[in-house]
C-alpha positions as CSV (number, residue, x, y, z in Angstrom):
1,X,193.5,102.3,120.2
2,X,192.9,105.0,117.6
3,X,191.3,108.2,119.0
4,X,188.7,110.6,117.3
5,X,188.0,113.8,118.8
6,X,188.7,112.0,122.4
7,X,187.5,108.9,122.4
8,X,187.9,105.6,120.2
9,X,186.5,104.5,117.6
10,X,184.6,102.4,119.5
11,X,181.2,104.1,119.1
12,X,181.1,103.2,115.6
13,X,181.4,99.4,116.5
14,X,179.5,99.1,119.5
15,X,176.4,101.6,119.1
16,X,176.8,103.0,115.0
17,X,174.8,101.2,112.4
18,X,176.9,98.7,110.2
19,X,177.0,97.6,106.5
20,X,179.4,94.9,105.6
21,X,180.8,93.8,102.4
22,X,183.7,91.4,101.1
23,X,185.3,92.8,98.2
24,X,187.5,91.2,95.5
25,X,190.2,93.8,96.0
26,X,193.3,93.6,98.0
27,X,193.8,95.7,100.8
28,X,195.6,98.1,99.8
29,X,194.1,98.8,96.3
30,X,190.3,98.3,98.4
31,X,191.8,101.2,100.9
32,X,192.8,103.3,97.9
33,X,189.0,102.9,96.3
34,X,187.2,103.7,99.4
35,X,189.4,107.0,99.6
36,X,189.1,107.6,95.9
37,X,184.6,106.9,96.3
38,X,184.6,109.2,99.2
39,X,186.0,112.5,97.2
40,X,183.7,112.0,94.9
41,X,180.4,111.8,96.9
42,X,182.0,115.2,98.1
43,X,182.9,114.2,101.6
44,X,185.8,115.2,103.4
45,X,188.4,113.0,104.5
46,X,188.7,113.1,108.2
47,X,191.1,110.6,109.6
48,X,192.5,107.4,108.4
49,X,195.2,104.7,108.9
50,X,196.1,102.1,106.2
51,X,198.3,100.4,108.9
52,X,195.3,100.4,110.8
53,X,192.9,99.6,108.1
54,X,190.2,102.6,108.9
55,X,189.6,105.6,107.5
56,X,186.9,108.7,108.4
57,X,185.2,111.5,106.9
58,X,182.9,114.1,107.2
59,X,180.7,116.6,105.5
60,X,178.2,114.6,104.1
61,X,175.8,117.4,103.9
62,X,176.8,117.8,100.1
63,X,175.5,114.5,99.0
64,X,173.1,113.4,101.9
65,X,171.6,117.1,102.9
66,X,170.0,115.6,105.8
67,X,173.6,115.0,107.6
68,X,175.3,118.0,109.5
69,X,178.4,118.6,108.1
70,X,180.2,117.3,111.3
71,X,178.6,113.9,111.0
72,X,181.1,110.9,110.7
73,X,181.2,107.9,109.3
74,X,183.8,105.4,109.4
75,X,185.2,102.6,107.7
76,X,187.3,99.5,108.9
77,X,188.8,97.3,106.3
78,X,190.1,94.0,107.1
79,X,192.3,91.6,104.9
80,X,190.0,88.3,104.5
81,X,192.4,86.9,101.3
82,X,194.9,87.8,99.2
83,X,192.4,89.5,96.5
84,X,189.4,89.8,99.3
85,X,189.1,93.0,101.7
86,X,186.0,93.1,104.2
87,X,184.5,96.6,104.3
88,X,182.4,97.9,107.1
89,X,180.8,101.3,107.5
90,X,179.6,102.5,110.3
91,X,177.8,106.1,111.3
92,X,175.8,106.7,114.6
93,X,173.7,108.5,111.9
94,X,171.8,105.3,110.5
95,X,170.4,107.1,107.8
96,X,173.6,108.2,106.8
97,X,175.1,105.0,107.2
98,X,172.2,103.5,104.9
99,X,173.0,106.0,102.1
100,X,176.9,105.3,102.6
101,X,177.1,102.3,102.5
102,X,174.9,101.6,99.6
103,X,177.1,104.3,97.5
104,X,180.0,102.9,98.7
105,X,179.4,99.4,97.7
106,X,178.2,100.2,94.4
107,X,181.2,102.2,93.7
108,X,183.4,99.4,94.6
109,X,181.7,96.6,92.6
């Protein structure tokens, strides 16, 4: 299990607030454009696994000013086709989450 400041990632599953979206993107080139939309909404890349297919960051305050700079929010890619990637993101900040995602996914279409 992958750990984050002690515990798993877990929390963002089981209790954070989830946006989905299938991509047409492989994995590895959907992995490389979540990294690549995260720097430029200012955040700060945390942790991540391409192995793993996950990837965190942090300091959100930049672009979402309501967010402490502390806040996570994570992302789980899974391979669903050879040119189709699922991307979730997750935040136990729902707001955050909200604003994420829909950057995110917009970036990525």
């Amino acid at each position: 299990m992958v750990r984050l400041f002690g515990a798993g990632t877990r929390p963002f599953k089981e209790k954070g607030k989830i946006y989905t979206k299938t991509i047409n993107k492989s994995f590895s080139v959907a992995y490389d454009a979540v990294i690549d939309s995260f720097g430029q909404m200012k955040a700060n890349f945390y942790r991540g696994s391409l192995k793993e297919g996950f990837v965190i960051f942090t300091n959100f305050n930049v672009s979402f000013p309501q967010a402490s700079e502390s806040t996570e929010v994570a992302v789980f890619l899974v391979e669903s086709g050879p040119d189709n990637t699922e991307i979730q993101v997750s935040s136990l900040n729902y707001s955050l989450s909200d604003f994420v995602a829909k950057e995110l996914f917009e970036r990525l279409d």
